[in-house]
N, C-alpha and C positions, 0 to 999 in steps of 0.2 A: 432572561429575556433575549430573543432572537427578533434580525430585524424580519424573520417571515411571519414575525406576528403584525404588520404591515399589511401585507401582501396576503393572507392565504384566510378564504372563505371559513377557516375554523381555526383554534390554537394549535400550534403542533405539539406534537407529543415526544419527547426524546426517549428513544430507545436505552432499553440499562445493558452493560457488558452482557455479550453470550444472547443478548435476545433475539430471537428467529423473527420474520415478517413478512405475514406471505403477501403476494403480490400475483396472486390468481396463482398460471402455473408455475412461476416460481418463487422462491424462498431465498430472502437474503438475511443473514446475521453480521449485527454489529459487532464491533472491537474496542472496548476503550480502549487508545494508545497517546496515551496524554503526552505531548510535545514530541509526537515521531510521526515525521520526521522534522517539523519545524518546532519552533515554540508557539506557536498558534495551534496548530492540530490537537485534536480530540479527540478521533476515531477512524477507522477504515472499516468497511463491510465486504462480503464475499456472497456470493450466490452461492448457493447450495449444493445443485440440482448439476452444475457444468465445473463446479468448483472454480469460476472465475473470481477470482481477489482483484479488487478495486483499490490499487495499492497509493493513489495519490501521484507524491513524490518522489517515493523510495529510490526509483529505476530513471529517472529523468535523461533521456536522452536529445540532445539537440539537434539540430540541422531539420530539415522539409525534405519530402520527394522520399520518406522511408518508407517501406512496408507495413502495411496496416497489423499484420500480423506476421510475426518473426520468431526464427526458432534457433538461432546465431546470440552471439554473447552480447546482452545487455548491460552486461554489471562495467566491463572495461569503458564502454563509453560514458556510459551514467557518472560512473568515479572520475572520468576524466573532465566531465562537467563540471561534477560539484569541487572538486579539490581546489580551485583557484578561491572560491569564495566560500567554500564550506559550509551552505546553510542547513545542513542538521542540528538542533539545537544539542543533541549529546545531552540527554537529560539521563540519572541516576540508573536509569532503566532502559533504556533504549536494546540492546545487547537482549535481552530476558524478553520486553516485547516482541522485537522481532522472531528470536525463537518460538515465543506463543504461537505468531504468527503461522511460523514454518509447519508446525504443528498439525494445523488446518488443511496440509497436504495441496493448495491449489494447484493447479491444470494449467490455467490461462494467470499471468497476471496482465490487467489492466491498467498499462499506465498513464499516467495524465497527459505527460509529456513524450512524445514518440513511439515506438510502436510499443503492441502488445505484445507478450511473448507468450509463448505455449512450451512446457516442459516440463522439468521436474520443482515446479516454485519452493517446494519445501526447502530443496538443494542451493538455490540460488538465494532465500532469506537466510539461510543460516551463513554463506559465504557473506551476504549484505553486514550480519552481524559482527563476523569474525573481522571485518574490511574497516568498518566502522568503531571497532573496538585497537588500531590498529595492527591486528594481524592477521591480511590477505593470507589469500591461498589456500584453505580451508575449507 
């Protein structure tokens, strides 16, 4: 039970790991990623078509006034956010999903909090993994 059985003129329907869904001209696939990056989280999705990944948390950076889209280091401010308070829940798996992730090859990742980045996302989840496991540098 979700509270958009509430709100939404039919039941929704949750997507299972790997399922594509199209959305006219494009296609997004879900991810279970059970507690990454918090202990609440459940999944991340990615568009297909631009390979944009909708990464949540992962990349949180703070401050206002940034660029909507950025092609500069993401990972050193995001860690320097989260590090005082550490909200990754570090579950058994984390390290492993995020490589699935990397996997996936995105383009763009889109973060929730500050800007987007455009580059090699593969490169940059696998350093998220090794950062979070920790051993930066990677």
């Amino acid at each position: 039970m979700v509270s958009m059985n509430d709100l939404a003129d039919r039941p929704p329907r949750a997507l299972a790991d790997g399922e594509l869904l199209s959305l006219g001209r494009r296609e997004i696939q879900w991810f279970d990623t059970p507690h990454v990056p918090h202990g609440w989280d459940c999944g991340l999705m990615m568009e297909r078509l631009t390979k944009t990944f909708f990464c949540g948390d992962l990349f949180t950076q703070p401050g206002a006034g940034a660029p909507a889209l950025t092609e500069v280091d993401i990972l050193g401010p995001s860690e320097a956010f989260r590090q005082p308070m550490d909200y990754f829940a570090h579950a058994p798996d984390t390290g492993a999903t995020l490589r699935r992730l990397a996997a996936e090859d995105p383009r763009t990742l889109a973060c929730m909090h500050g800007s987007a980045w455009r580059g090699d996302g593969a490169a940059l989840l696998r350093q998220l993994a090794e950062t979070v496991a920790g051993r930066p540098g990677g």
